[in-house]
C-alpha positions in Angstrom: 0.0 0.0 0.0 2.2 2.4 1.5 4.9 3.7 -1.0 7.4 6.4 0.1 10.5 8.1 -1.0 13.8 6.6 -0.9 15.1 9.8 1.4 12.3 10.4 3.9 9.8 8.7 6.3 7.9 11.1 8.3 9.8 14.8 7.0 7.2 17.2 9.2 7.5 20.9 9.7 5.9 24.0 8.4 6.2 27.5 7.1 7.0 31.0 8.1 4.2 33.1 9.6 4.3 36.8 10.7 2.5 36.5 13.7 2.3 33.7 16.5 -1.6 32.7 17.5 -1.3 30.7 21.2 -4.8 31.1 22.0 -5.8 27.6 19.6 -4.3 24.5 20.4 -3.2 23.9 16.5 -0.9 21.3 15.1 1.5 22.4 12.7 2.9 19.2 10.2 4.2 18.9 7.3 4.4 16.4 4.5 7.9 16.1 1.9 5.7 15.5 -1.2 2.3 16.3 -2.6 -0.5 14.4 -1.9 -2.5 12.3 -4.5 -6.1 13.3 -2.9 -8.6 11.9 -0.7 -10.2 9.2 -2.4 -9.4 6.2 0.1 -9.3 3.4 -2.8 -6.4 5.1 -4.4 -4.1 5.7 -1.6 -1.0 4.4 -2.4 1.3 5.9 -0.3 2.3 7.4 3.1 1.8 10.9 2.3 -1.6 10.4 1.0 -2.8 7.9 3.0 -2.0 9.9 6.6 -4.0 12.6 5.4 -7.0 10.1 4.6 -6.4 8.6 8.1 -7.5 11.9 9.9 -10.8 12.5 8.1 -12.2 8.6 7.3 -12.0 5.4 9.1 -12.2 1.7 9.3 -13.9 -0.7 11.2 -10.6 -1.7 12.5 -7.4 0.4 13.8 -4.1 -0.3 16.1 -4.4 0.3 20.2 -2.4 3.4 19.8 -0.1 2.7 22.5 0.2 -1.1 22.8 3.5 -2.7 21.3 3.4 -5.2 19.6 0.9 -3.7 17.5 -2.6 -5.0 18.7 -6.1 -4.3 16.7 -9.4 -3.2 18.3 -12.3 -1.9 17.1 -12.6 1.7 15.7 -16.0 2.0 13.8 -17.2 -1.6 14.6 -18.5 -2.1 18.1 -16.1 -5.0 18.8 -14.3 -7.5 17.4 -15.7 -9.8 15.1 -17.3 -13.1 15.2 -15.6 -16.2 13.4 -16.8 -18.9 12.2 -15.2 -22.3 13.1 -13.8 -22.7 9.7 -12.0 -19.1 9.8 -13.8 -18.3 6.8 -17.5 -15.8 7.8 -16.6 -12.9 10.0 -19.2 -10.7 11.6 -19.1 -6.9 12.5 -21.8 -4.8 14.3 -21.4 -1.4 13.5 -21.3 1.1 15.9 -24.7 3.3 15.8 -24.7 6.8 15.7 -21.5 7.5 14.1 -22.3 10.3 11.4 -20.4 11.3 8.4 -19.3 14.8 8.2 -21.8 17.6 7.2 -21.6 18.4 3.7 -24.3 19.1 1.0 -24.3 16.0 -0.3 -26.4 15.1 2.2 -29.9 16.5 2.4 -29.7 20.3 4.3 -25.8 19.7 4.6 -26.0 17.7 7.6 -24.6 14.2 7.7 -26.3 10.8 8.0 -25.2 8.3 10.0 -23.1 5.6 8.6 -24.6 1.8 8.5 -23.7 -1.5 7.5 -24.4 -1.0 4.0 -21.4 2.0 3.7 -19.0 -0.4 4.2 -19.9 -3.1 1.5 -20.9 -0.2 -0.9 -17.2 1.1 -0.2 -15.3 -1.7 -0.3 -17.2 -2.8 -4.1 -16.1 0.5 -4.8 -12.4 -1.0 -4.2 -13.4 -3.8 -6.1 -14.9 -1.8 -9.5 -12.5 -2.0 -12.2 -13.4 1.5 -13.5 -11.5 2.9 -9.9 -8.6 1.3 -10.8 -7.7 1.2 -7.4 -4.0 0.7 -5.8 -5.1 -1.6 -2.9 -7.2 -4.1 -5.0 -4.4 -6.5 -4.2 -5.6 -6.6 -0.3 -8.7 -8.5 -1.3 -8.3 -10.2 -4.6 -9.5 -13.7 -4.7 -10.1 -13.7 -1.4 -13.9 -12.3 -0.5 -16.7 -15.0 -2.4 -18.3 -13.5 -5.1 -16.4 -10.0 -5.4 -14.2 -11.1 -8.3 -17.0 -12.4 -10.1 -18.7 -9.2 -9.5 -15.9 -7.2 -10.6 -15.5 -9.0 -13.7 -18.7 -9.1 -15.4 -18.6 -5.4 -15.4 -15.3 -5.0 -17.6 -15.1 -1.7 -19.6 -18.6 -0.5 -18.3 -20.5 0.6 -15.5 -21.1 -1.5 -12.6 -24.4 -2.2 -10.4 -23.5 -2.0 -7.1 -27.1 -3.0 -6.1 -25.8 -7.0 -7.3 -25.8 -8.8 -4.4 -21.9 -10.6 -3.6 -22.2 -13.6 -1.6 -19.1 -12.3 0.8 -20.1 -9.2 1.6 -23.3 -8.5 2.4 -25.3 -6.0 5.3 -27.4 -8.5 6.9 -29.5 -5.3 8.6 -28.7 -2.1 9.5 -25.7 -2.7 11.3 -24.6 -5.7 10.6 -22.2 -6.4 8.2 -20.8 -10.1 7.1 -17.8 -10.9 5.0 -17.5 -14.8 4.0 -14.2 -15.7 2.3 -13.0 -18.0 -0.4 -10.4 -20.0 1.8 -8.6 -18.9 5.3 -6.3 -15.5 5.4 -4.9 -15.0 7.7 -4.0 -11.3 7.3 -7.6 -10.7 6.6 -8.1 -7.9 10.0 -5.4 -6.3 9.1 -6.8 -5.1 5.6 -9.7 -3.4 7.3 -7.5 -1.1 9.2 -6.2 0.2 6.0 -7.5 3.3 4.5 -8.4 1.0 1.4 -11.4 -0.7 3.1 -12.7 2.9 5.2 -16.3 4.1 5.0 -17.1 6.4 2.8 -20.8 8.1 1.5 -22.3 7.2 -1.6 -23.9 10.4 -1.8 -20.5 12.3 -1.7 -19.2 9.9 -4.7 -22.4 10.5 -6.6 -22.5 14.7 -6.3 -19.2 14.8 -7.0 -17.7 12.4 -9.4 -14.5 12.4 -10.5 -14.0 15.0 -7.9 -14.5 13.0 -5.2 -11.1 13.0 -4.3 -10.6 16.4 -4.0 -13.6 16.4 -1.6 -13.2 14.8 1.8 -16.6 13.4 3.8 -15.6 10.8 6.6 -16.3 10.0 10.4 -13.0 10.5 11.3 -11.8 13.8 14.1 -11.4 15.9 11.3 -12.9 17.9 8.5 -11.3 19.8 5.8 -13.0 21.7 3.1 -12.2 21.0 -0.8 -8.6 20.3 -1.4 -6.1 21.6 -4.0 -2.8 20.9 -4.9 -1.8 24.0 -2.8 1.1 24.2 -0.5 -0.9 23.7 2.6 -3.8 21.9 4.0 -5.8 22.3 7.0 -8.1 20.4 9.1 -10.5 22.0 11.8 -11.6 19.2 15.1 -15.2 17.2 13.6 -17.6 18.7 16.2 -19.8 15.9 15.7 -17.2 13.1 16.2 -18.4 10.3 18.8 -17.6 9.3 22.1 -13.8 8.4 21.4 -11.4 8.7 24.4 -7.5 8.7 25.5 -6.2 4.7 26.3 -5.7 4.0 29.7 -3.5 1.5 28.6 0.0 1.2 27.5 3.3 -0.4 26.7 5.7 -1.1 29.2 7.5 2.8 30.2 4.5 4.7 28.4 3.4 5.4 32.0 6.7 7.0 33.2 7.3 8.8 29.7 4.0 10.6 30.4 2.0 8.9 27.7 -1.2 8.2 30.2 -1.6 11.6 31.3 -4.7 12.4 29.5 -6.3 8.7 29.8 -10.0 8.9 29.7 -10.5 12.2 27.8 -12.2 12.8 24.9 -10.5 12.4 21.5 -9.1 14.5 19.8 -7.4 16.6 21.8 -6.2 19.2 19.2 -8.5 21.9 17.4 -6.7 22.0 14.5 -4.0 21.1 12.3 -1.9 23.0 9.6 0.3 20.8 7.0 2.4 22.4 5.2 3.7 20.4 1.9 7.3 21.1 1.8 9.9 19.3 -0.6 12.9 20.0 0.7 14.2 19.7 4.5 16.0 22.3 5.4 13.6 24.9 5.1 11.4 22.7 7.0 14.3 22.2 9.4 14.5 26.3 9.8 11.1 25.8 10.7 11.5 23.3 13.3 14.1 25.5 15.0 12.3 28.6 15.3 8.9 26.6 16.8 6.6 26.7 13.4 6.3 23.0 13.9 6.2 20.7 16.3 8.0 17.5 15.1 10.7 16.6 13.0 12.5 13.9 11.1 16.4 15.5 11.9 17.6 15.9 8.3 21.0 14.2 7.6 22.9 17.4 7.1 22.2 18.2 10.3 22.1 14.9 12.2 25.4 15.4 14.0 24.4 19.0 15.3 21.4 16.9 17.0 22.6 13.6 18.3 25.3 12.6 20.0 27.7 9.5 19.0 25.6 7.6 21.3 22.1 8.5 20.2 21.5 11.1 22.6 20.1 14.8 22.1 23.0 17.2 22.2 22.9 19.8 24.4 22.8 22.7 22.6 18.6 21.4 21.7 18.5 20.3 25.4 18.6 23.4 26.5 16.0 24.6 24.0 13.7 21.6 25.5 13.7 19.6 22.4 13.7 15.3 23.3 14.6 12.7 20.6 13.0 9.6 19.5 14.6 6.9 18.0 12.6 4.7 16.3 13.0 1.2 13.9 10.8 1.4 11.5 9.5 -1.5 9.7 10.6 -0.2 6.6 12.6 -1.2 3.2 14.1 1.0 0.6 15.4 -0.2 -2.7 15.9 0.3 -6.2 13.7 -1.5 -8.8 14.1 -3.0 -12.0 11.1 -2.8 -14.0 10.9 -6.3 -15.3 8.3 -5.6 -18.5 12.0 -4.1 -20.2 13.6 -7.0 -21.8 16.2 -5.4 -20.6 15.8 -6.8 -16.9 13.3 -9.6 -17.4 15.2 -12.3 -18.3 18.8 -11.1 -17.6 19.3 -12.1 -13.6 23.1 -11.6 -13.8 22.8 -7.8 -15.1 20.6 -7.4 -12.3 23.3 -8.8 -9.9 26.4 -7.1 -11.2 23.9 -3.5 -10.5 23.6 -4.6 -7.1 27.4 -5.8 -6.3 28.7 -2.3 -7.6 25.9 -0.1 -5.3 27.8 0.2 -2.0 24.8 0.4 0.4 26.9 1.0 3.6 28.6 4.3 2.0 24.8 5.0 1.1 23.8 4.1 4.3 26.7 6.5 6.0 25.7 9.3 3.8 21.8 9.2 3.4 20.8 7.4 6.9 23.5 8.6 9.3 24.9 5.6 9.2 22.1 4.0 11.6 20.0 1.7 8.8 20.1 -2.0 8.7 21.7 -3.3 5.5 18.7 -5.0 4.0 20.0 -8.5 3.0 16.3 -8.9 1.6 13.1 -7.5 1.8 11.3 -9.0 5.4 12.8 -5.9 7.9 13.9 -7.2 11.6 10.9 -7.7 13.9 8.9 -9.7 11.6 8.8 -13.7 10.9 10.7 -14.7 8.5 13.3 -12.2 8.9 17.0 -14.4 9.1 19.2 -11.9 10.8 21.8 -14.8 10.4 21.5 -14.5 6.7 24.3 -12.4 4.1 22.9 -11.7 0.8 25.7 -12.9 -1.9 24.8 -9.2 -4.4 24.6 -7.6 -1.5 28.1 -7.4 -1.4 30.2 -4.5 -2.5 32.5 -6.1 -5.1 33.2 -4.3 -8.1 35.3 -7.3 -9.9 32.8 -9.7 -9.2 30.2 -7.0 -10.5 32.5 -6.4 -13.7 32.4 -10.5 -14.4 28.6 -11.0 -13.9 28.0 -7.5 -16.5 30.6 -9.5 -18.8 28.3 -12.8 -18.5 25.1 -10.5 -19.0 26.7 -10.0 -22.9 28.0 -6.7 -21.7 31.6 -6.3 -20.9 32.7 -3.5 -19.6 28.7 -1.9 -20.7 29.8 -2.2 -24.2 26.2 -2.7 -26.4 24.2 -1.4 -22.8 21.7 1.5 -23.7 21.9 4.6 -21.3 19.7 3.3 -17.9 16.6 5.6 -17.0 16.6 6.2 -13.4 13.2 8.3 -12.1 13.7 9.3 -8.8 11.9 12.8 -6.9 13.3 16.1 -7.4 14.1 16.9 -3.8 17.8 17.3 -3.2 18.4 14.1 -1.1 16.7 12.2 -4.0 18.9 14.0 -6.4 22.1 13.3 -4.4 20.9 9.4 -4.0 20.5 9.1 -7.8 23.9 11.0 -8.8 25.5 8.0 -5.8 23.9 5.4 -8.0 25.3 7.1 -11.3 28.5 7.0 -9.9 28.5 3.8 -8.8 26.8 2.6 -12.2 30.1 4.1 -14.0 32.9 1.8 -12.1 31.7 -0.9 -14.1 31.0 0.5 -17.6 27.1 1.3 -17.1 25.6 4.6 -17.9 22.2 5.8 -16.0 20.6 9.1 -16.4 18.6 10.4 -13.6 15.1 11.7 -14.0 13.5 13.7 -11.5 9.9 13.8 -10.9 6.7 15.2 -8.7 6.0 12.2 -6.5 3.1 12.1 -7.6 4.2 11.8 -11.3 6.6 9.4 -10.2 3.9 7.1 -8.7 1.6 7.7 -12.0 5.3 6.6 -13.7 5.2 3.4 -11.6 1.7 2.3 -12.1 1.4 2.8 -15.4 4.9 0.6 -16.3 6.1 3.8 -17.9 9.7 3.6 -15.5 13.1 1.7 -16.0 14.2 1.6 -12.6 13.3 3.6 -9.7 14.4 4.8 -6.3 11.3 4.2 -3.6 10.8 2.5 -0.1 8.0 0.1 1.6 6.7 0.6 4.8 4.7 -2.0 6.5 1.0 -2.2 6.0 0.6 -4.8 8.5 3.1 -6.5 10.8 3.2 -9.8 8.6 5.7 -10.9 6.0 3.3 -11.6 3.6 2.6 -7.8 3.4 6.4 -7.5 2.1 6.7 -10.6 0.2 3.5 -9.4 -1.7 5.7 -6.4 -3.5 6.9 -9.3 -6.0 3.9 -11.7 -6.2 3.3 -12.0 -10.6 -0.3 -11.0 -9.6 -0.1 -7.9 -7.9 2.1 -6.6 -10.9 1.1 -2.6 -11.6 -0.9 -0.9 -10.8 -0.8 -3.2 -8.1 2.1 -2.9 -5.3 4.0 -4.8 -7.7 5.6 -2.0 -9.1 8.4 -3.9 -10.7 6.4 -6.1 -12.2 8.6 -9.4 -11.1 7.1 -12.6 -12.0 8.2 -15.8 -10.9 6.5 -18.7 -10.9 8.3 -20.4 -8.8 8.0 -17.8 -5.9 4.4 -16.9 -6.9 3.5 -20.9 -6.0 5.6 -21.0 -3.0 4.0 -17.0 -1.7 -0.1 -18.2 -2.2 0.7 -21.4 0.0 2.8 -19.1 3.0 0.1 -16.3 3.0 -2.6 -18.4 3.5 -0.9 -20.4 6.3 -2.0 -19.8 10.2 1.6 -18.4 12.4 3.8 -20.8 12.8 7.1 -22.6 12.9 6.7 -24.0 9.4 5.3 -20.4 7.7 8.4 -18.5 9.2 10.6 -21.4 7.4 8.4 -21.3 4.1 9.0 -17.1 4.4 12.6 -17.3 4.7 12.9 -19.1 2.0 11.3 -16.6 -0.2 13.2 -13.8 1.1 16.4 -15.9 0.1 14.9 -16.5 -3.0 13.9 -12.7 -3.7 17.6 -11.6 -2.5 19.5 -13.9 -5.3 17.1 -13.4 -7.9 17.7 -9.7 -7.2 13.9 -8.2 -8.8 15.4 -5.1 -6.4 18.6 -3.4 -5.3 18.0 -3.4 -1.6 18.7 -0.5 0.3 18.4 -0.6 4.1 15.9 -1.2 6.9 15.7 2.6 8.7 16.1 4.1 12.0 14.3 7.4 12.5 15.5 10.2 14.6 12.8 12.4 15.7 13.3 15.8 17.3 10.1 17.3 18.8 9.5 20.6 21.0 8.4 20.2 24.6 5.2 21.6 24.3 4.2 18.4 22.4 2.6 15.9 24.8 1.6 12.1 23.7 3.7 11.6 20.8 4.5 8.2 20.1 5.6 6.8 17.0 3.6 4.4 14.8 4.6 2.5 11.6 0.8 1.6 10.7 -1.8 5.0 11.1 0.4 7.5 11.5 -2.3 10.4 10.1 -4.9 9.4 12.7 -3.0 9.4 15.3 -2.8 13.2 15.7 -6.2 12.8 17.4 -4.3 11.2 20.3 -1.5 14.4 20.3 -2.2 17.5 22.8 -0.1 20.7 23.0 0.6 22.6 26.1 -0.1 26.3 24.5 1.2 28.1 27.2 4.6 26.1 27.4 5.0 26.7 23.8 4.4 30.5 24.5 6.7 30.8 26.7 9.3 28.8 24.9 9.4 31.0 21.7 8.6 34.1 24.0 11.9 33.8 25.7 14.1 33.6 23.0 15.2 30.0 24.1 14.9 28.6 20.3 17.0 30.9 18.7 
């Protein structure tokens, strides 16, 4: 689901203003790249997909607190029921949650949502016309909703046909029946693919929908643009949702349970700001327009200390750090509908022996990301942390003798390589690396930079040679990783490099439909050793991030999964944050 650039994971700040308001508890964020829209079905990344967190939901979502990462209930009013055969789950749906006001609905105000919103969103999903990024989540897997989507090939389709797996059985109660067991199914319906969304607000405004934003979530915002900032005002109308009293071990002590038991959310407002590059953003940080911060890696050594610690020049300005592993991959892919890739393995290995991933890792990730031998990051099953990738290797001789193999020694008879990449300057500097490295062993690339969103559109429409991009973690599973080279999911799916093996594919649909245990951690090593020596990517590195955040920022906890709605949980200590810039302490 969750794409992201190769240089940044969270990248938050925001820009100048001429005077300071302290009397509105606001959240100021802001996001490295432009965001697609709002349109939940097409949310392929996590710059588009946290901004879709804070205005819709699902009937699912992760304890905010709790590690490891542990579902409840968002919009459903508990967990479902299953069947004995792990194949017919049953919501009830929480009553009187009510979308936003909006004049789609009759006299602008908004109706509450039912049982019937959720199967009418997720065939929505489903409908080929969409052409939606996360129709990979629930292929095959719900009965009926194939068959469905199929018969309505190149025209419109009835969404008043009844599917067999997902049906409202009244007013708020909503069954899904599956083709065979899946494990991962929960997971998928805390993603933003699967959240409620109106009818009525699809019908009014077409192929605007995604420009106009009617959930049940915290917040509203009005009718976006591709402007520089976006802002969302508190939902006045959200439900009874409150703090967790409830944490991990430490949250206590670190302050995390101090507002247990209030009423969600806790902001009134928050300002993004989408800002490409980081050190204006960073500027930002320092004079207090925002509250939180990836620390850029130019200025990573003014921060932390040689052992991860907050130097004390920010100390003294009351800024903390948080170091966080994320469950994360970044890598360079070989789009494998060019000839050029598809059948040439040893090509793809002599690229990968010449890109020295630990000078990357020194320049681009401080030198604190975990050389990805694969593509299963530490934490997860099926992650060998005893395993060495053989192309992972930096070995230019080696690299030189497998590009002479390929039919091109020394890159005589190679065509000039098209790498599309972003047009921020980290993402220029990582593409000029990979030039460089390209030219010890004869090989020519030319770097193209991009929007991010034209480089998605580039990637899902098969139009790329190979690219520069990263993975975060949908879902703590494997399969959710392993799924990025699955034949089937092939673009516009997740399978952006369009790898096909059918070998792997065979061996993936058994482990992903297998309950935990010993033998599916075996089954998923063994594809993550197969992906690493058939080399479909150049694997970067797992990342650490290094959050700097003011003082006046209370509850702020780091999530992989939901990061977008969970600025519901954050609260801000206005007159602390007065004083702060007041004083002068931040300059």
């Amino acid at each position: 689901m969750r794409y992201l650039l190769l240089a940044m994971v969270l990248g938050l700040g925001f820009s100048c203003t001429k005077k300071r308001d302290f009397s509105q508890k606001t959240l100021q964020l802001s996001v490295a790249a432009k965001v697609k829209g709002f349109d939940p079905v097409n949310a392929g990344d996590s710059y588009s997909s946290n901004n879709i967190n804070r205005v819709y939901e699902g009937l699912l979502e992760y304890h905010y607190l709790k590690r490891p990462y542990e579902l409840q209930p968002n919009l459903a009013e508990s967990m479902p029921t299953v069947s004995d055969d792990g194949l017919t789950y049953t919501f009830k749906i929480k009553k009187g949650v009510m979308f936003h006001d909006d004049k789609c609905f009759p006299n602008g105000k908004g109706r509450e949502l039912v049982a019937a919103d959720f199967v009418y969103s997720i065939k929505r999903m489903a409908d080929l016309k969409n052409n939606s990024t996360g129709w990979w989540l629930l292929d095959g897997r719900i009965k009926g909703l194939n068959e469905w989507r199929d018969q309505y090939k190149g025209k419109d389709a009835n969404y008043a046909d009844k599917v067999e797996g997902l049906q409202a059985l009244d007013k708020y109660t909503l069954q899904f029946k599956l083709t065979s067991p899946y494990p991962q199914f929960l997971y998928s319906l805390a993603m933003v693919y699967t959240f409620a969304v109106p009818r009525e607000a699809v019908d009014m405004y077409k192929e605007e929908f995604l420009n106009h934003p009617v959930g049940t979530g915290p917040f509203i915002t009005g009718t976006f643009t591709q402007s520089n900032k976006i802002v969302y005002e508190k939902n006045p109308n959200y439900r009874d949702v409150y703090y967790p009293s409830e944490g991990a071990e430490g949250d206590k002590e670190k302050g995390l349970l101090k507002d247990a038991g209030k009423k969600l959310p806790l902001v009134d407002r928050i300002e993004v700001m989408i800002q490409p590059e980081s050190q204006p953003r960073w500027l930002n940080f320092n004079s207090g327009k925002l509250d939180l911060m990836e620390v850029p890696k130019d200025n990573f050594d003014q921060v932390v200390t040689p052992d991860k610690k907050i130097t004390d020049t920010y100390a003294k300005k009351d800024i903390a750090l948080n170091i966080i592993p994320d469950m994360d991959v970044t890598y360079i892919a070989f789009n494998h509908d060019d000839p050029l890739f598809n059948k040439n393995k040893k090509l793809r290995q002599a690229m990968s022996l010449a890109y020295n991933s630990e000078e990357a890792n020194k320049l681009f990730y401080y030198g604190k990301g975990i050389i990805a031998q694969s593509i299963v990051p530490p934490g997860i099953a099926g992650f060998d942390p005893n395993y060495k990738n053989p192309y992972k290797q930096f070995n230019i001789e080696k690299a030189k003798k497998l590009l002479a193999e390929a039919g091109y020694p020394e890159g005589k008879g190679l065509p000039v390589i098209k790498y599309d990449t972003t047009a921020t300057t980290v993402a220029r500097q990582m593409g000029e690396f990979l030039k460089a490295a390209m030219d010890q062993i004869g090989i020519k690339i030319e770097v193209v930079t991009n929007t991010w969103p034209q480089l998605t559109q580039k990637v899902k429409k098969r139009q790329t040679q190979i690219y520069g991009m990263a993975w975060i973690g949908d879902y703590p599973d494997a399969e959710n990783f392993l799924q990025l080279l699955y034949g089937p999911n092939a673009a516009p799916g997740p399978n952006g490099s369009n790898y096909n093996n059918p070998v792997f594919n065979q061996k993936f649909e058994v482990a992903k439909n297998m309950q935990q245990s010993p033998e599916r951690k075996k089954l998923y090593e063994e594809l993550t050793q197969m992906i690493a020596e058939e080399v479909p990517l150049i694997f970067g590195v797992h990342r650490t991030i290094f959050v700097a955040k003011h003082g006046w920022l209370q509850n702020y906890k780091y999530s992989t999964f939901a990061n977008g709605a969970n600025a519901k949980f954050y609260n801000l200590d206005m007159k602390k944050k007065e004083e702060t810039i007041k004083s002068g302490k931040l300059r």
